[in-house]
Structures are given as C-alpha cells and as structure tokens.
N, C-alpha and C positions, 0 to 999 in steps of 0.2 A: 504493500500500500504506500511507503515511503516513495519507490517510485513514481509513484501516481501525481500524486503533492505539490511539488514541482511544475510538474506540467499543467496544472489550474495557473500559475501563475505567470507561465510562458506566454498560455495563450493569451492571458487578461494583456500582455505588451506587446503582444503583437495585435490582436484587435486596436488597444489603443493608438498604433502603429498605422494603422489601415484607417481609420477613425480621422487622425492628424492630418495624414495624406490626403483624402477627401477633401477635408475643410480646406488644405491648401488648394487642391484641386481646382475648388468651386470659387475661391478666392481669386483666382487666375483667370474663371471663366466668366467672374464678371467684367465682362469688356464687350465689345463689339466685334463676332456676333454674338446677341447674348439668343441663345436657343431653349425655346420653352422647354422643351425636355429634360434640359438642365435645372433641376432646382438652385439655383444660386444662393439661394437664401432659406435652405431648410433647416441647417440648426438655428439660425435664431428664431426661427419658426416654431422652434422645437425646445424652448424655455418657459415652463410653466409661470416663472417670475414675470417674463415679459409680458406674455400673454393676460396673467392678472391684471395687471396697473395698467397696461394698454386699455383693455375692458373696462376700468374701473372711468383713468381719463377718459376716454371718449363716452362713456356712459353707451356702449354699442357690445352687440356680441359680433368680434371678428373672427370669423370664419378659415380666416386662412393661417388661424393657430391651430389646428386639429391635431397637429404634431406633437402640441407642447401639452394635447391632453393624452396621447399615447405615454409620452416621456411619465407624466403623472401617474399611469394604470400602471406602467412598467416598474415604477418607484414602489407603488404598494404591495405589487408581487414579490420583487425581490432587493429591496433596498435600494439604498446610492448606488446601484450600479452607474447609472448615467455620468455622477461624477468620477469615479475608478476607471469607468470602462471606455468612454463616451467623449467626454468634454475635452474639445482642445485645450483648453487654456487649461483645465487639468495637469494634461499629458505636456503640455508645456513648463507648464511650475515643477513637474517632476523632474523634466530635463535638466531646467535651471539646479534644481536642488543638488543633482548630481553634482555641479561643478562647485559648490558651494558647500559640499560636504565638508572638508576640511577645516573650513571656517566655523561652521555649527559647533554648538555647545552642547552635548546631550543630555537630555533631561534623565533625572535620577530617575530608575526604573521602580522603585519601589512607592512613587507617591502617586494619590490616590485622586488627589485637588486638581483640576482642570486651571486652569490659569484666570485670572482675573478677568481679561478681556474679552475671551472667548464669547460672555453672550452679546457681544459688540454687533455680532453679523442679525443676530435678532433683532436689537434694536434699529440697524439699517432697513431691519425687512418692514418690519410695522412703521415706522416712520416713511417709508416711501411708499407704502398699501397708502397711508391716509393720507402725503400728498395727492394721489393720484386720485384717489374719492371727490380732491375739490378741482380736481383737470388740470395738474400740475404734473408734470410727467419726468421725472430725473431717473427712473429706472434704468435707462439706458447707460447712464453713468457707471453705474457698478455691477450691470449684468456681465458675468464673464465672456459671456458670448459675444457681446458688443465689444467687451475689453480686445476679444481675440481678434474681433474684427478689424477694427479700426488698428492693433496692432499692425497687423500682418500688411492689409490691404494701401492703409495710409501712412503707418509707420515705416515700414519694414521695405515695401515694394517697390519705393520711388529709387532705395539704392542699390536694392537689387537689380534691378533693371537697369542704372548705370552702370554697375559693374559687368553684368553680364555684355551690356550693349559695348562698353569700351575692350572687354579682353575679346568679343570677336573681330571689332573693328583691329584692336591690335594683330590677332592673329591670318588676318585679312592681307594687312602689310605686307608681315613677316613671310610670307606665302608659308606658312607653316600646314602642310599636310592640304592643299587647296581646295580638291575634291570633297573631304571629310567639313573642311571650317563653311565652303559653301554652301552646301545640304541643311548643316548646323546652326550656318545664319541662316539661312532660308525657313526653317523649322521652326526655328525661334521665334523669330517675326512673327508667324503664323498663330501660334501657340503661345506665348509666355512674355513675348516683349512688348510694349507699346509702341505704336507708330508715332506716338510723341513722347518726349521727357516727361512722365508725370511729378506736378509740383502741387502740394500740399500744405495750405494756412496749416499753421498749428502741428504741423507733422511732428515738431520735435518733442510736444507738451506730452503728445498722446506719447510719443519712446521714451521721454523721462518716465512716464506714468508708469510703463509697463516694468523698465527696470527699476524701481522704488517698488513695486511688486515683486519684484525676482528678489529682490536682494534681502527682503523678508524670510526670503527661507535661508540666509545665514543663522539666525534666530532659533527659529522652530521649522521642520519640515512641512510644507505644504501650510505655511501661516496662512493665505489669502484663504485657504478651502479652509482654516479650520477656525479663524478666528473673523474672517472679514467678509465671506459671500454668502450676498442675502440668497442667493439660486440656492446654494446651501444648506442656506438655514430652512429655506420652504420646505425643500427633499428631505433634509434633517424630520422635520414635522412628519410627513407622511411616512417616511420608513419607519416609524416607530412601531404601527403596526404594521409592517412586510412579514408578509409569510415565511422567507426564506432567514434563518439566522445563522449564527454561531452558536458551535454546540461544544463544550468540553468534556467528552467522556470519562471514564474514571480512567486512576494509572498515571493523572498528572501530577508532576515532581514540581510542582512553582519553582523550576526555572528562570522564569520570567523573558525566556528570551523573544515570545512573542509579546509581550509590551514592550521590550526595548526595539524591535523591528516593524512596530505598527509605525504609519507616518501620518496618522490621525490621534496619534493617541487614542485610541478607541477602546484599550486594553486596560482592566482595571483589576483590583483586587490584587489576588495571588496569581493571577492569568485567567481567571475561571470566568471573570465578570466582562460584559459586553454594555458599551452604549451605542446601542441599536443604531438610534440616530446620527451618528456619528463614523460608522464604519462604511465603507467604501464597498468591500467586497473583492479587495484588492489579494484573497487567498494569502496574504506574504507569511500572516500567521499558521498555516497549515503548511509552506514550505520549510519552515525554522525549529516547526515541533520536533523533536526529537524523538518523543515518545509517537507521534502522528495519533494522539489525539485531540488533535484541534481540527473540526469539522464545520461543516455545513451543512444543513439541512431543513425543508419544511417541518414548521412546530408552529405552535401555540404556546409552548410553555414558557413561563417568564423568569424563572427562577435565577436562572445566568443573566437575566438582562438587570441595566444599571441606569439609574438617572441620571443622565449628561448635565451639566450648568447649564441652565436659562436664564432669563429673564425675573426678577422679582417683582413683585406690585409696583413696587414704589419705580423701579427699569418702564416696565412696560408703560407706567404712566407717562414718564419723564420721553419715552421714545414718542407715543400719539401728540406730545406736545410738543415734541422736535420737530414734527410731518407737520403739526398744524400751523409754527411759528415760519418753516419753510415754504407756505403759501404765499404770507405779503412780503417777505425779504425779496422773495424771485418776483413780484410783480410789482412791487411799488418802488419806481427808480425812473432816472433821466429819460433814460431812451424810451419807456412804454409809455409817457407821458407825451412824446413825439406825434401819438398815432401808431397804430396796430400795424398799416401797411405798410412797411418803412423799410422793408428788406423786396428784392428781386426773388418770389424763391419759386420753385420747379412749376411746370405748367400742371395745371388741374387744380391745383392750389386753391381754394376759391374763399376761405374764412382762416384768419392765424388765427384764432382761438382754438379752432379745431386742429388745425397743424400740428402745434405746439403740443397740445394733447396725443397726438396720437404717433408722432413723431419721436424713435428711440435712439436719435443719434447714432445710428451705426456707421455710417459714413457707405452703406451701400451704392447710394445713389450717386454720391463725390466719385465713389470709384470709378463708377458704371460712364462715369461722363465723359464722350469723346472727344469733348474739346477744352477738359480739366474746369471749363467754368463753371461749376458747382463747386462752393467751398466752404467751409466749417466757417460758421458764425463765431466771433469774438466774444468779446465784455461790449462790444458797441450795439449790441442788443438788450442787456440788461442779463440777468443770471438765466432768464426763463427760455430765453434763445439760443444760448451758449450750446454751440455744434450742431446745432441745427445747418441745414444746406441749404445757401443762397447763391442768386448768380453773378456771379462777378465779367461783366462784360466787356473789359478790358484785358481780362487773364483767357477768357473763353467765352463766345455765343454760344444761345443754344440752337441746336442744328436743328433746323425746318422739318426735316423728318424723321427725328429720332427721338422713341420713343421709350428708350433703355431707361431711363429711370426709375417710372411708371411700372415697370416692369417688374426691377427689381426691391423695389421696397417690400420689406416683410409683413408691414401695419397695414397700407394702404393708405397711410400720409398723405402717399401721391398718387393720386387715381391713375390706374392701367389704361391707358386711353388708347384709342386707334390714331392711324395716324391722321387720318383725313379732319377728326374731334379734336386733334392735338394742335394741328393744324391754323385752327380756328383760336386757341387760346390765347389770351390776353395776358401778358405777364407783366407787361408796363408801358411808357411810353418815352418816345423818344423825345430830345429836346434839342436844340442848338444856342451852345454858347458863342453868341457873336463875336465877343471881344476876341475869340481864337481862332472861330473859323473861316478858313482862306478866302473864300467870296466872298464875305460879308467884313474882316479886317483887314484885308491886302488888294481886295479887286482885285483877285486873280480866279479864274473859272477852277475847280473840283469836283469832282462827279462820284467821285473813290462809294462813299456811303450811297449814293442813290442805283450806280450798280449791282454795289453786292447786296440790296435789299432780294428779300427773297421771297415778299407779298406779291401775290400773280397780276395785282391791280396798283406794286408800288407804294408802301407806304411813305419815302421820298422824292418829292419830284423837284425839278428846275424851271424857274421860272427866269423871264427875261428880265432885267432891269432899265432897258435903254442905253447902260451905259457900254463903255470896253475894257476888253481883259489888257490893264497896263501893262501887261507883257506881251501876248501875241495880236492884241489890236482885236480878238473877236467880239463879239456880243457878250457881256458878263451876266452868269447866269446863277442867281442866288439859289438853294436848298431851301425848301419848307418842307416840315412834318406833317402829313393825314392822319389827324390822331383818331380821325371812326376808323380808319384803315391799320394801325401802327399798333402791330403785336409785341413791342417791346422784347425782342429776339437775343439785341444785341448785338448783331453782328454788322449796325452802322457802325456801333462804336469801337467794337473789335480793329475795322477794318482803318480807321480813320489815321490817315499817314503824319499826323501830327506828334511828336514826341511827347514820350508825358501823358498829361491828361488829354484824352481827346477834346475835337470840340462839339460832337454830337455826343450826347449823355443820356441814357436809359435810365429813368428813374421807377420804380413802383407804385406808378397813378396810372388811373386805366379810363378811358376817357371811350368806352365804346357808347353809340348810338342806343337807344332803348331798345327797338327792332335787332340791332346785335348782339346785343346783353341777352334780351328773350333769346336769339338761337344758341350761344355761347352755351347759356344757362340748360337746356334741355340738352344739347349734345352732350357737357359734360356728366348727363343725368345718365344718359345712356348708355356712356363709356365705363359710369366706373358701378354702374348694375353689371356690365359685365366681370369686375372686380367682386362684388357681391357685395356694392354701397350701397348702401339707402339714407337719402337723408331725410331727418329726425324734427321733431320740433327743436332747433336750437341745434342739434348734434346729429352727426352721423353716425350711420347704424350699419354694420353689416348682418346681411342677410344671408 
C-alpha cells in the first residue's frame, strides 16, 4: 500500500500541471482570433467568490457562472480540491514557495494554535459579500483568479513577448539554424506573439502585487491560500461538510511528520486531528506516513475532524462594518462628483452604475484589445473605478469591427454584441481643439482624421472656407464633427499626425439624435439577450 501513496500525490502535480498549462493556454488565446470554442475565460467563470458578489452587485442572476456553481457541488463532494488541484494561482504560490524554501522559518510541529491572522481571509470574505449587497464590486481585487489573470496576461506577457520577439529577431540575424528560426518565427506570430508590443497602465502595480504575494511564503507556506483568500475562505465554509475526508486508522506512532509536511497547516493534535476546512486534499500527508495510515475516505464521522480559527462576534461584526464603511470611501471623492460618464469605456456600455457593479477587473478585455487601447483605470476615477477598462484613444482606437471584448468578459460588463449592433455604438464624441489643429491654426489643408474615419456616412467632413492653403495656394478646407453621426471610435484621434496631444479629442458625451438613441437603445437590447441580459428596473439581469 506504501507504494500506492505516493502516486495520489504525483498525480494531484501533474493534474495541477495540466490545470496551469491550460490557464496559460487560454491566457494566450485571448487575442485575435478569439474563437468561440475556446473558452477564454472559464476559470474565472468558475469562482464561486466571483460569481456571489457579481450577483449580489448587479442584483441579476448571471448565467454565465454555471461553472462557479459546479466548482461549488465539487467543493461539497470532496473538499478544497479546487484549491490543491485546480487553481493556478495555487499551483503558482506553490512554485514560488519552492524557491523560497530556504528562506522559510518552520513552524514548531507540535502546536496546536492557528496563527492570529488566519481569520483575516474571513473577514475579507464578509466584508466584500456586503460591499457588493450595496453595488460596490472590489471582489475582483482579491479573487485569485483575477490575481492570476491580470498577472500573467498584463503583468507577465508584455515581457515575455519582448523577449521572445527580440531572441528570434536576434537569431534571424545571426542566421542561426534558418530553416528551424523561420518556421519558429512564423509559428510564433501565429500563436503566442502579438502583432504589436503590448503596453500596459499599471502593468508594474499588478507585478509588485503578485511578488509581495510570493514572497509571503518566505513566512509561512502557501500564506495567501491560508491566511488571505476570501475564494478560500468561501470553499473553507463548504468543505466543512465534504463527504470525502481524512481518516487516521489505528497503528499511529505521532510522529508528527504529516503536520510538519502539511502546507496548510491543516494537521493538528498528535497527527490524528483534521480541519476539514482547511485541507487541500493535496495526499502529501499519506505520502510521508510511514506507518500508511493516513487515509482518505467517504465518512460522516466527525470524531478526527477539528475547528479551524474563525471569525468571533465581535471579527464578524467589525468585518460587515468594514464592507459597509467601504461603500462611501469608494464613492464619495473628486472624480465621481465630475459626472458618472467621465471615462471612454468599451462599446455596449450603456449605464456606469451598472458597469462598475458588474465589472471584476480582470483585465480580460485590456488583453483581448487589438489595438492595446483599453486600459486599466487609475486613482483618476476615484477608488470605485480603479482597473476598471477605458479607452484611451491616443495609445489605441477601437476597431470598427471588433468585437473581442464583448466576447471575452466573464460578467457580461460588456454586452457580447454583433458586429453590425457594435457597429452602431456610441462610445463618445469627437471634438476639435482649434488652437492645435493645422486648418484651423496654420491654414494649412489636413485631411489625416476625416480619412481614416471609419463611419460609412463620415462622421468628419471638410468644409470650404474661401480662403488658401498658405503653402500650396489650394482652397483651405477646415474639419467639422457630425456628432448625430460620431461614434467616438477614436481613431481620428489615434491617427492625428500632431505630436503630443492630438488636436481632435474623443471625449465621453454622446450626442446621438433621439431617432438614434431609440435604434442604439433596442439593438443593444438584442445583442446582449443574446449574452443572456435583460434589463431590470434600474439593473441588469441575466436570464
């Protein structure tokens, strides 16, 4: 049987192996093309944390969590697997711990006391439930899953892709092996690399973020799982009753070497005792038993099971009062006193209140963008907008016919729109600063913005002034905006050959006709029923 033992927990690293890969996988394959076949976005789909507070903010059932209620059924059958088995950022923190072993201090295997902090992740958890009750939505913040995300995708990806992209240009040169480096960069391209340098607001906050999480486990192994994730702490809740436990048969010597080899601490007593909620399912303690028995099995019986640290009265209250005082900190400030509409953000958009609500920061949509201009929101939104995605239309337009976004968001933030619906959307309006722009401060003709407009009816046109281009003598021909016409795209401003700031500027005001407001308004109704939206009195609803 000792042979056996081992191999439970070969395979738990290599499923997590396979688990990892995937998520990189899909992480890669949000780009263009993005192929419906591909779920892009099924683990964060597949977080019971997200899926609560997402439901809670919108006050809607989303439908396109169904995952994150499998992940839940799966949790009550046989514990945390999900986190053991399943979660990148897991099998990530695991990695990191490895290199970080040496540094680790070990805890004395004979004590019984949880640490102080540990019901920290509880009070994250309840205090973000009761944000999200009054449509304040910061889960996204500390869900792993978004952590992972936004790692990999906006941290991690911009230099991987340089690097990748300069050792093949190098080995290009060098004509090193031609045949092989061609195929290689050809593949590449195809596959794994950006047809542009992807550049990321914020990319560096989110790679502090993640190593100030890694380096947590010099500390304690696996701190963030054991001390600090509310996804944790909710699966903590449900496997309490999981079918599947830890079992100690008789014949145990308290050794104690499976509490010194748990990385949950989940081992208590003289080795005999289990907090349910707390163990992983990671087998390490049936690989180290010496006597092999340390088991698993369906039971009911409670006798080996232990009460993990929670929360106290006096925790739990102090946390619903944390969630509730995080309601007016995040909305009472400079910028929301501006006006609500004050950002550029993705087409289908049609209310920030609901946005904001339903929007988890994962930075899907940033990634998904082909022309990088979608980009994590600042402090210049106030705390409630912070990484939320807007368009910045000097770094990137958005492209006339792409619909990747919409696509990829997990909540439905951004309605799935067609294209011909997407089309139609109003995302702001264009404006021209006279003081800069060349017809109208130099009297000299430019046409650059009224070409690359990509409105079939033109939302810039040129108009004659009478006078002449002081340089080639022609007729000078000033720019005006069609704001019934002027989708706010962006790509006047993109394109405008002025250094700096352009002198056409896309702001977020939307000046459609009522006649276009009414088709606007139903197209977008019927785009994102195909999402499974309905809108609500006040709120949107998935159906």
């Amino acid at each position: 049987m000792s042979s056996k033992r081992p191999t439970l927990r070969s395979t738990r690293r290599t499923i997590q192996t396979v688990f990892l890969a995937l998520f990189l996988y899909l992480v890669l394959r949000t780009a263009e093309p993005l192929d419906f076949r591909v779920p892009v976005n099924i683990f964060l789909r597949s977080s019971p944390f997200l899926a609560i507070t997402a439901i809670l903010s919108t006050r809607a059932v989303i439908t396109l969590f169904v995952p994150a209620l499998a992940v839940a059924v799966l949790t009550v059958a046989f514990g945390r697997v999900f986190c053991g088995w399943i979660c990148p950022f897991g099998t990530t923190v695991d990695i990191c711990d490895r290199f970080l072993a040496r540094s680790r201090r070990e805890k004395d295997a004979t004590t019984d006391i949880q640490p102080r902090y540990h019901p920290i992740k509880y009070a994250l958890l309840i205090g973000l439930v009761v944000s999200a009750v009054f449509g304040v939505g910061f889960a996204g913040w500390f869900d792993p899953i978004c952590i992972a995300t936004r790692t990999y995708g906006i941290a991690l990806y911009p230099y991987a892709n340089f690097a990748l992209e300069k050792a093949l240009d190098g080995s290009v040169r060098a004509n090193l092996f031609p045949g092989f480096v061609s195929w290689l960069d050809q593949a590449a391209h195809q596959s794994v690399l950006s047809f542009k340098q992807p550049v990321y607001r914020a990319h560096v906050l989110f790679l502090l973020a993640f190593v100030g999480i890694a380096l947590l486990g010099s500390v304690e192994r696996r701190f963030w799982c054991r001390h600090l994730c509310p996804l944790g702490a909710l699966l903590d809740v449900l496997s309490r009753i999981a079918l599947l436990r830890r079992r100690v048969r008789d014949g145990c010597t308290n050794c104690l070497r499976c509490q010194r080899a748990c990385k949950m601490s989940a081992i208590t007593g003289k080795g005999e005792k289990t907090f349910r909620g707390e163990c992983i399912e990671c087998f390490t303690c049936n690989a180290v038993c010496p006597e092999g028995v340390s088991t698993f099995a369906f039971s009911k019986d409670k006798k080996q099971g232990a009460r993990s640290a929670c929360l106290t009265r006096r925790g739990f209250v102090w946390a619903m009062l944390g969630g509730l005082v995080a309601v007016p900190v995040s909305r009472v400030n400079f910028s929301r006193n501006q006006g609500l509409l004050r950002f550029i953000r993705p087409p289908g958009v049609a209310d920030e209140e609901e946005f904001l609500a339903a929007c988890i920061r994962c930075g899907e949509c940033v990634k998904v963008c082909i022309t990088a201009g979608l980009q994590p929101v600042l402090l210049e939104g106030g705390i409630e907008a912070l990484w939320t995605p807007k368009l910045v239309p000097r770094v990137g337009y958005c492209e006339y016919s792409c619909t990747l976004c919409g696509r990829a968001c997990p909540t439905g933030a951004i309605p799935n729109l067609s294209r011909d619906v997407k089309q139609d959307m109003v995302l702001g309006t264009a404006f021209f600063d006279r003081s800069r722009c060349i017809p109208w401060a130099e009297n000299r003709n430019c046409a650059v913005c009224e070409e690359v407009c990509p409105t079939p009816t033109k939302s810039i046109v040129l108009r004659e002034t009478g006078l002449n281009d002081e340089v080639t003598g022609k007729p000078l021909r000033r720019p005006y905006v069609r704001q019934d016409v002027c989708i706010g795209c962006g790509l006047c401003e993109n394109k405008c050959p002025l250094p700096g700031q352009a002198a056409v500027i896309v702001g977020a005001v939307r000046y459609p006709d009522e006649g276009r407001k009414r088709l606007l308004r139903g197209r977008a109704r019927s785009g994102q029923r195909r999402l499974g939206w309905r809108r609500g009195a006040g709120r949107g609803r998935m159906g």
